[in-house]
C-alpha positions as CSV (number, residue, x, y, z in Angstrom):
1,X,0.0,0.0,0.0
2,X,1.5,3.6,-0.7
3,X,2.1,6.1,1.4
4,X,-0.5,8.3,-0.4
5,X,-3.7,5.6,-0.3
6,X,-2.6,4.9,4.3
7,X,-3.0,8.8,4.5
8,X,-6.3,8.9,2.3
9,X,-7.7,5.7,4.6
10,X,-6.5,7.6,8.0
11,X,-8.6,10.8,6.8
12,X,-11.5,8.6,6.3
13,X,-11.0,6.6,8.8
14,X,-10.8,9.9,11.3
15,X,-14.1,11.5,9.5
16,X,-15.7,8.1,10.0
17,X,-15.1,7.8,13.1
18,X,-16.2,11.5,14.0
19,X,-19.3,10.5,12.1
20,X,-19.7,7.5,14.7
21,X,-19.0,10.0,17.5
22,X,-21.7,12.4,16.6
23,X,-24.4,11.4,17.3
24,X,-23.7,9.8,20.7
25,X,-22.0,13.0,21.8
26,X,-25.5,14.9,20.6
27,X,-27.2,12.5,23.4
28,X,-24.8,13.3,26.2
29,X,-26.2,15.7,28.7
30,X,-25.5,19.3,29.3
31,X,-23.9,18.6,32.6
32,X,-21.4,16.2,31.1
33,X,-20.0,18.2,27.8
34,X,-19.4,21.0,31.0
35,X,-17.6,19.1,32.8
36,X,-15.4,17.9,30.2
37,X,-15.1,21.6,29.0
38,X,-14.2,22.3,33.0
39,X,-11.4,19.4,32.6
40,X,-10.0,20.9,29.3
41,X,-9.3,24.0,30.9
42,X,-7.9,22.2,33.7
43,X,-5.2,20.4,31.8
44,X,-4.2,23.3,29.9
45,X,-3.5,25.5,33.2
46,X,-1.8,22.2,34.1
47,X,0.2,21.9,30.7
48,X,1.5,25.8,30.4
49,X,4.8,24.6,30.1
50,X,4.2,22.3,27.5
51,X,2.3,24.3,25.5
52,X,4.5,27.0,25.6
53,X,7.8,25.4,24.9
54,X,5.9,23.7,22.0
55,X,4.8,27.3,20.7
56,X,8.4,28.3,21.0
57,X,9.5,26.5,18.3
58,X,6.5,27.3,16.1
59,X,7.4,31.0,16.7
60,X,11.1,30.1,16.4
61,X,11.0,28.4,13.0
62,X,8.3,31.1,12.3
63,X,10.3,34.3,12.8
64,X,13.5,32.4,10.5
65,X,10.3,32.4,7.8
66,X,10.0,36.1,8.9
67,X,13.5,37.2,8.0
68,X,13.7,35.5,4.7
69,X,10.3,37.5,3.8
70,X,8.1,34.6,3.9
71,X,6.0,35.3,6.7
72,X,4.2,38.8,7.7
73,X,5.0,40.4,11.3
74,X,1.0,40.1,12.2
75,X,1.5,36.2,11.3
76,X,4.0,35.9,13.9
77,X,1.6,38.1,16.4
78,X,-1.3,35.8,15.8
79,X,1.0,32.8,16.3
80,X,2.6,33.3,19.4
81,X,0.9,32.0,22.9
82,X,1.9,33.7,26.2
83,X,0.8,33.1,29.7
84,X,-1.8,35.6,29.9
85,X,-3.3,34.6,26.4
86,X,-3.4,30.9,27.9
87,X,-5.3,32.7,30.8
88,X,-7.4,34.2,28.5
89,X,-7.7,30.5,26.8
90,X,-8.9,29.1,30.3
91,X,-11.5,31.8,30.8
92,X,-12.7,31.1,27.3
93,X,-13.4,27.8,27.9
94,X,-14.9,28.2,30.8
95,X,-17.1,30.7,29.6
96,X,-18.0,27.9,27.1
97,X,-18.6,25.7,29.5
98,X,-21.3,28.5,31.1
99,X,-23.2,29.0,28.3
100,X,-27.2,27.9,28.2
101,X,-27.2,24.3,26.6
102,X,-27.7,25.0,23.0
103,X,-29.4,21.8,22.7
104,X,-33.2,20.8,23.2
105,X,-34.7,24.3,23.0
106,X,-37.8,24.1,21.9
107,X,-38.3,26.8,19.8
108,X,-42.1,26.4,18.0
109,X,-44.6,24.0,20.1
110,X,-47.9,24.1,17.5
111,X,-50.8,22.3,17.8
112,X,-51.9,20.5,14.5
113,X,-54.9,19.1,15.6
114,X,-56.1,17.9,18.7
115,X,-53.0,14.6,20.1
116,X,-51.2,15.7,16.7
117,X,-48.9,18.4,17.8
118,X,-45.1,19.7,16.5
119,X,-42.2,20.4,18.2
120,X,-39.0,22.2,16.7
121,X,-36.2,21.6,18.5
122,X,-32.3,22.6,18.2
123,X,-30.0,20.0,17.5
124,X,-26.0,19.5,16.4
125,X,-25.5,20.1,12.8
126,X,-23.3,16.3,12.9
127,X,-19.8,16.7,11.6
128,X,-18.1,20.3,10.9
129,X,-14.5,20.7,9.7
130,X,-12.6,23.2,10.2
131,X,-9.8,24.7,8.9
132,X,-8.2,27.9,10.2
133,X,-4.8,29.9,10.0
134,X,-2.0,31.2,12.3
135,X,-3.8,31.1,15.8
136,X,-3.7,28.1,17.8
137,X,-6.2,29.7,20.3
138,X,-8.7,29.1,17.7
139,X,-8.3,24.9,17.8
140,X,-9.2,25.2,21.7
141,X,-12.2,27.8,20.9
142,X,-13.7,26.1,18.1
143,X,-13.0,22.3,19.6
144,X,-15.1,24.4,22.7
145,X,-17.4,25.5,21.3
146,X,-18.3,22.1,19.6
147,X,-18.1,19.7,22.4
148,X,-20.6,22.2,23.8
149,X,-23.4,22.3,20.7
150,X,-22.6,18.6,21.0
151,X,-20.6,18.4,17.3
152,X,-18.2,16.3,16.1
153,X,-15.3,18.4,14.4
154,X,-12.3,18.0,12.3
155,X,-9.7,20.4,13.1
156,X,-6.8,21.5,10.6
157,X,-4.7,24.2,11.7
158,X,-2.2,25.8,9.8
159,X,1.7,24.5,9.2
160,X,2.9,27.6,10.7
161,X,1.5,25.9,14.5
162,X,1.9,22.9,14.2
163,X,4.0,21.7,17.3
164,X,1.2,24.2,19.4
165,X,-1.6,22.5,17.4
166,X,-0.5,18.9,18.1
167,X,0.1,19.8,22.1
168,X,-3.3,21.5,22.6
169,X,-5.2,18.5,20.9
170,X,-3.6,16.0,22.6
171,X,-4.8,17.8,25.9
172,X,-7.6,18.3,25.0
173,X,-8.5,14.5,23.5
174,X,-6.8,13.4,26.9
175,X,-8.9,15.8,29.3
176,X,-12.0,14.2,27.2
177,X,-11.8,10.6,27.5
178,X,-15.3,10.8,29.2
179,X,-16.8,11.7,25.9
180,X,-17.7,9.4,22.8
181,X,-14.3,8.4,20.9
182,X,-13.6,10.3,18.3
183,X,-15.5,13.3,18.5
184,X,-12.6,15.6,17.9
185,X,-10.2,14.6,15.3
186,X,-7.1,16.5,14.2
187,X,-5.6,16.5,10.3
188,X,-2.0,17.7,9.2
189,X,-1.6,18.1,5.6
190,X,-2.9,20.0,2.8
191,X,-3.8,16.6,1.1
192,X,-5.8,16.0,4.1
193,X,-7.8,18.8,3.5
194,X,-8.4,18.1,-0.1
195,X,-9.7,14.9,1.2
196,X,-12.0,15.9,3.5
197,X,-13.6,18.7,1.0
198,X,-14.4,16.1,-1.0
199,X,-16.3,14.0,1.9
200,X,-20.0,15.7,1.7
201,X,-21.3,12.6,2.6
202,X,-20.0,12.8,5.7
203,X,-19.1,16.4,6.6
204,X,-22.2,18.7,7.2
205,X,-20.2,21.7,7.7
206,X,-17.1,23.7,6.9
207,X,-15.6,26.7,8.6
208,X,-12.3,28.3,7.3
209,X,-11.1,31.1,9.1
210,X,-8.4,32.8,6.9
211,X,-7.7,35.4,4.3
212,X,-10.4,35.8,1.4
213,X,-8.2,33.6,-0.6
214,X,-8.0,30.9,1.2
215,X,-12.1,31.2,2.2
216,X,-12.7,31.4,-1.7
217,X,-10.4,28.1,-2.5
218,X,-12.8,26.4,0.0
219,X,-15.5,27.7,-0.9
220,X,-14.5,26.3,-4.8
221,X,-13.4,23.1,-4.1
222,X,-16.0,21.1,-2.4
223,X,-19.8,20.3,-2.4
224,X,-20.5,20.9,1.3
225,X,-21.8,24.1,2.8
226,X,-19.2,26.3,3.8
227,X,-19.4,29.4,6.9
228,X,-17.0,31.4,6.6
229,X,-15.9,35.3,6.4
230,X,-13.2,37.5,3.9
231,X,-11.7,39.9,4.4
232,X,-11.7,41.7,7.8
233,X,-11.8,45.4,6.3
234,X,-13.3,47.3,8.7
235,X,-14.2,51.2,8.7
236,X,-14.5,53.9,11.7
237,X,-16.1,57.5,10.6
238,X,-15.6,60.1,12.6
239,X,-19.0,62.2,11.5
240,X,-19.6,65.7,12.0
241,X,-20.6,65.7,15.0
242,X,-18.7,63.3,17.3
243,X,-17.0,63.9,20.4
244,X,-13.5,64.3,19.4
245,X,-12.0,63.0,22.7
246,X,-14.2,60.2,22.0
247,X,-13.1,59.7,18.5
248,X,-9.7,60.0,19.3
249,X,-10.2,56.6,22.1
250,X,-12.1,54.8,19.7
251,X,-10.2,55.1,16.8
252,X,-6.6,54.4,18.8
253,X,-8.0,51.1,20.4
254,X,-9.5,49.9,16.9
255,X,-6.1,50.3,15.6
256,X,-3.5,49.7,18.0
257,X,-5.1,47.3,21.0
258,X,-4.3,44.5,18.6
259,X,-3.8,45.2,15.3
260,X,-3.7,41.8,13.7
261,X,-7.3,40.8,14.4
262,X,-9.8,40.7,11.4
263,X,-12.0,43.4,13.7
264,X,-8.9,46.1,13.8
265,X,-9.7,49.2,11.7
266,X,-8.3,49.3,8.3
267,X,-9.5,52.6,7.1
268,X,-10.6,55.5,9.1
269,X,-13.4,58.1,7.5
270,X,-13.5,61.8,8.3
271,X,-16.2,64.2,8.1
272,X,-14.3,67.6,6.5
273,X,-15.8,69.8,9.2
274,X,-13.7,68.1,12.1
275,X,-10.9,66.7,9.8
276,X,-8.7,69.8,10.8
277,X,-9.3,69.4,14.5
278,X,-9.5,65.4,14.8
279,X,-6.5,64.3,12.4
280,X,-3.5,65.9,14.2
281,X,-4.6,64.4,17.3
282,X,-5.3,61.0,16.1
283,X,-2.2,61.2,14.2
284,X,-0.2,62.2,17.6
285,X,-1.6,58.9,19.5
286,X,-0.9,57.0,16.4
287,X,2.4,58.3,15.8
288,X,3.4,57.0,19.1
289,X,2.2,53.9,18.9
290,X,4.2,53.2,15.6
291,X,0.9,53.7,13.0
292,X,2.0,53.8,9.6
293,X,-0.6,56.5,8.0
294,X,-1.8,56.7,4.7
295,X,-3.7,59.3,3.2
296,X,-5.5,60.6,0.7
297,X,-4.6,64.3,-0.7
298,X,-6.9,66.1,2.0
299,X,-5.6,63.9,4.5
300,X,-2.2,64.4,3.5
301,X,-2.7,68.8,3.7
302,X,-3.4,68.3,7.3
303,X,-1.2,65.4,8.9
304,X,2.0,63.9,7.9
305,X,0.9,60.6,6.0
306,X,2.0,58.5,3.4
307,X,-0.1,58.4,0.4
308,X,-3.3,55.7,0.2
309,X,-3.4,54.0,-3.1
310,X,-6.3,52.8,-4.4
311,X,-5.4,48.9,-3.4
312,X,-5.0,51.0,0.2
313,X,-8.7,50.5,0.4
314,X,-9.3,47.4,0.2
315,X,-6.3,46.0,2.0
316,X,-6.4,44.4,5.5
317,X,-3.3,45.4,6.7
318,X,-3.5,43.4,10.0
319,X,-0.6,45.1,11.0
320,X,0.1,48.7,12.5
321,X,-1.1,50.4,9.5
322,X,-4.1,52.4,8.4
323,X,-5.2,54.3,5.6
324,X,-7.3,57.6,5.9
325,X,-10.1,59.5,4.0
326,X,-11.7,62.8,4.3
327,X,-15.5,62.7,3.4
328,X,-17.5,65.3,2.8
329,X,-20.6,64.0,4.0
330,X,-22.2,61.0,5.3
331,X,-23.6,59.3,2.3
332,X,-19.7,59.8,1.2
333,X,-18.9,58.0,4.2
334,X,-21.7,55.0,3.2
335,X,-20.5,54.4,-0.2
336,X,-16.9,54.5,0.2
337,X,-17.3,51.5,2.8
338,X,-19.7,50.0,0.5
339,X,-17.4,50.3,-2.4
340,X,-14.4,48.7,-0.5
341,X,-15.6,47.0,2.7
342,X,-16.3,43.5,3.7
343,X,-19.6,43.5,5.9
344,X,-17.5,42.5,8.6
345,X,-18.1,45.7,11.1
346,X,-18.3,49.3,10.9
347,X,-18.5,51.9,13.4
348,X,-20.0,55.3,13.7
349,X,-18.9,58.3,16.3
350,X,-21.3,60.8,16.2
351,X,-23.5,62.7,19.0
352,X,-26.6,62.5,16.1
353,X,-28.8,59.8,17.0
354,X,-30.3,61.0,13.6
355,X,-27.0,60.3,12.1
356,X,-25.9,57.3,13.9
357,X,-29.6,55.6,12.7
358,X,-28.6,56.5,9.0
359,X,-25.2,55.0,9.0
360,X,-26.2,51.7,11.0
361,X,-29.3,50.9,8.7
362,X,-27.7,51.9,5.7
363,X,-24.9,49.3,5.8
364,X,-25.1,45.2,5.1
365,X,-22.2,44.7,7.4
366,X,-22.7,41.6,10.1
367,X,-21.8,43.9,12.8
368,X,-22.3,48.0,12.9
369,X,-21.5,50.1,16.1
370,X,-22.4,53.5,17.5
371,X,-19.8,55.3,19.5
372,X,-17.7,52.0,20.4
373,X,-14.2,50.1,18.9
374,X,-14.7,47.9,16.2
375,X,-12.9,45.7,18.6
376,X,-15.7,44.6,20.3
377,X,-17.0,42.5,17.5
378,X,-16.0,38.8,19.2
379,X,-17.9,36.1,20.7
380,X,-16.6,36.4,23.8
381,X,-17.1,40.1,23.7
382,X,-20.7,39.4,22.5
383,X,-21.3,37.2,25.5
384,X,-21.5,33.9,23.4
385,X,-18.9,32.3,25.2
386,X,-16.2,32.1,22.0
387,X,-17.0,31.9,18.4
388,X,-16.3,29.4,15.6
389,X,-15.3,32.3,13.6
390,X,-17.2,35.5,12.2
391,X,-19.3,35.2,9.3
392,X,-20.0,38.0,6.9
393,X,-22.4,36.0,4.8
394,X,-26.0,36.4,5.1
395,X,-27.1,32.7,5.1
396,X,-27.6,30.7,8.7
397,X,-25.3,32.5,10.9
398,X,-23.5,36.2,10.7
399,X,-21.0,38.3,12.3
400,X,-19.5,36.4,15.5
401,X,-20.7,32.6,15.3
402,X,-21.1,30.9,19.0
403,X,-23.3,28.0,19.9
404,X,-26.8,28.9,18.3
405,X,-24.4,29.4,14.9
406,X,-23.4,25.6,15.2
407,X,-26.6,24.1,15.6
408,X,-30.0,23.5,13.2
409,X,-33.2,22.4,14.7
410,X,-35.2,19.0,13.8
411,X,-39.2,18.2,13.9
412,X,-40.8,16.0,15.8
413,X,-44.3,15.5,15.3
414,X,-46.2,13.7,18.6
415,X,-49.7,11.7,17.6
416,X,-52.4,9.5,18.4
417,X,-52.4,7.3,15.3
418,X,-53.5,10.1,13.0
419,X,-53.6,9.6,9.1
420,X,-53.0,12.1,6.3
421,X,-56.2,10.7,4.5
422,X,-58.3,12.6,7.2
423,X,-57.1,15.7,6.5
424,X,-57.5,15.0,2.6
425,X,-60.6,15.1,0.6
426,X,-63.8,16.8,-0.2
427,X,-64.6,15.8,3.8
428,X,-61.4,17.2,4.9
429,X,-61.3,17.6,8.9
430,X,-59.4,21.1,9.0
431,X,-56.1,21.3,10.7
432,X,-56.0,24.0,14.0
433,X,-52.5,25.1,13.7
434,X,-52.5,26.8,16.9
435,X,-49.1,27.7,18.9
436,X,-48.9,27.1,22.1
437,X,-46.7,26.8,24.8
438,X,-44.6,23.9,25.6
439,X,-41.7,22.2,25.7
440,X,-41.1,18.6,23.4
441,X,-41.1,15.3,25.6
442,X,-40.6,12.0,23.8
443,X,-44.0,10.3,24.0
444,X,-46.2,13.1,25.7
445,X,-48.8,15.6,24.3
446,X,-50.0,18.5,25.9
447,X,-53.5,17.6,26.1
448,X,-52.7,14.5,28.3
């Protein structure tokens, strides 16, 4: 047998067995996928050291790639673990763990007829894969989030963390062992996921988090319904009238808190009345804090800037840069981050509730704020415990995608030996489809 077929039958043989896993692991209780969530974040507080010698040499190896041009600066950022991001890991999980149960909700309780009654409830989608970039955070919140929505999932993180990847699984599978075998399976090659695109009959889901390239080669190259986001381009305009100070904060923290996120600012609008006022102070804060600024021609009369191409605009930088407009007007404002945006999330400062209304209806982004830092569009943030990813498609799920994102809902009709030939006919009996309140349980009608 060739080295090529043993690698094709161990993907199977993994996506089968997550398949076998799935739907046990949707019948464990809510108490139990806690507690395992409660024991994962256990082990990793145990396994600091572990992990983060194991990211060491990911960084290591990462920052030689660095050097000879073949990695980006916010790469390395998104890469590299510390022992207050693991904290931040813990609390993540945690958080998970403290979440609602996602499953069993029933969310319409209608009566058909009298002893015929539906139920719709929330349910796992089955199997998701997913395939992300850079971040080895994202293995523990995504593996989270799915032992908790009670999914099986196939994780592939990117070369570039491997040795972190491999570490946090193996903790993870370990601090498990009380759930069904199998449920969380890890792949490491490229071939792997070209295999498992090609698996729609056994994968339900799949959720790349990357750049818009990678999302789109997905997206191309397999049957299977895909959730994912491009680009994170997002846009702060500082209107007319907004609070300067309050511009200046917002604006700053977008940028700089952690630039390398898809929910950092890209590009920041101006209104032309406060452009001569706001820009040299922004410019100071950002000046400090290493901001490369690049501007367009009225941007560049005011502040010392670099000058914004065209590409400028539809670039996430992900990195300490940002390119600058002057608007002279709202609707300027609108259809520049139409033009060039990504619906990922847009914020508005402005003291005009009138404006504010304007600019937040008249966007299709997944996420747009009033007086607040782009920053704040996460899952955690959002108080969804973690997300999956963020979605800037408008099918299933958008913006930040927690538990509700990763689950469907299933019907289950409760009778009394009804027939559709009743209901059928020139004698027809009529159906009451009447709503009512109530929760589904196996073998029970209301009425009873």
């Amino acid at each position: 047998m060739t080295e090529q077929t043993t690698t094709a039958n161990t993907t199977r043989e993994k996506v089968s067995a997550a398949e076998r896993a799935a739907l046990s692991l949707a019948n464990t209780s809510d108490e139990e996928r806690s507690q395992a969530l409660h024991a994962i974040a256990d082990a990793i507080e145990d396994s600091q050291e572990t992990i983060l010698d194991a990211n060491e040499r990911d960084v290591t190896e990462a920052e030689a790639l660095l050097e000879a041009g073949e990695y980006t600066q916010a790469l390395v950022d998104r890469l590299e673990l510390s022992p207050s991001k693991l904290e931040s890991i813990t609390e993540m999980v945690r958080s998970v763990a403290g979440q609602d149960d996602p499953l069993g909700t029933t969310e319409v309780a209608r009566k058909l007829d009298e002893n015929l009654e539906l139920y719709r409830c929330r349910v796992p989608i089955g199997v998701i894969g997913t395939i992300f970039e850079s971040r080895p955070d994202a293995l523990v919140q995504i593996a989270a989030l799915c032992l908790k929505s009670g999914n099986a999932v196939i994780l592939k993180g990117g070369s570039e963390a491997s040795e972190s990847n491999r570490v946090l699984f193996d903790i993870i599978r370990e601090a498990t062992d009380s759930m069904p075998d199998g449920w969380a399976q890890l792949i490491d090659t490229r071939e792997d996921v070209d295999r498992l695109l090609g698996m729609d009959d056994a994968i339900d889901l799949v959720m790349p988090r990357g750049s818009s390239e990678f999302v789109g080669y997905i997206q191309d190259n397999t049957k299977i319904p895909v959730l994912g986001h491009t680009e994170g381009i997002c846009h702060v305009y500082v209107d007319s009238a907004a609070d300067l100070d309050m511009a200046t904060d917002i604006a700053y923290d977008a940028k700089v808190q952690y630039p390398a996120v898809c929910n950092a600012v890209e590009t920041l609008l101006v209104h032309e009345d406060v452009a001569s006022e706001f820009l040299p102070e922004i410019a100071a804060e950002y000046t400090d804090a290493g901001v490369e600024m690049r501007g367009d021609e009225r941007t560049r009369a005011i502040i010392d800037a670099g000058e914004a191409t065209e590409a400028d605009w539809s670039t996430e930088y992900g990195d300490l840069i940002v390119s600058i407009r002057v608007v002279d007007s709202l609707v300027d404002a609108l259809e520049h981050i139409t033009t060039y945006g990504s619906k990922h999330t847009d914020s508005i400062v402005t003291e005009d509730t009138e404006h504010a209304r304007s600019f937040m209806t008249g966007l299709d982004s997944a996420s747009v704020f009033h007086n607040a830092s782009t920053r704040f569009s996460d899952g955690y943030r959002f108080g969804l415990g973690a997300e999956v990813g963020i979605s800037t498609g408008k099918i299933h799920a958008r913006g930040p995608v927690g538990l509700e994102g990763i689950t469907t809902y299933q019907y289950y009709l409760e009778g009394d030996g009804q027939i559709v030939g009743t209901y059928a006919g020139s004698d027809a009996k009529p159906f009451l489809h009447e709503e009512f309140d109530g929760e589904w349980e196996p073998g029970t009608l209301s009425s009873e």
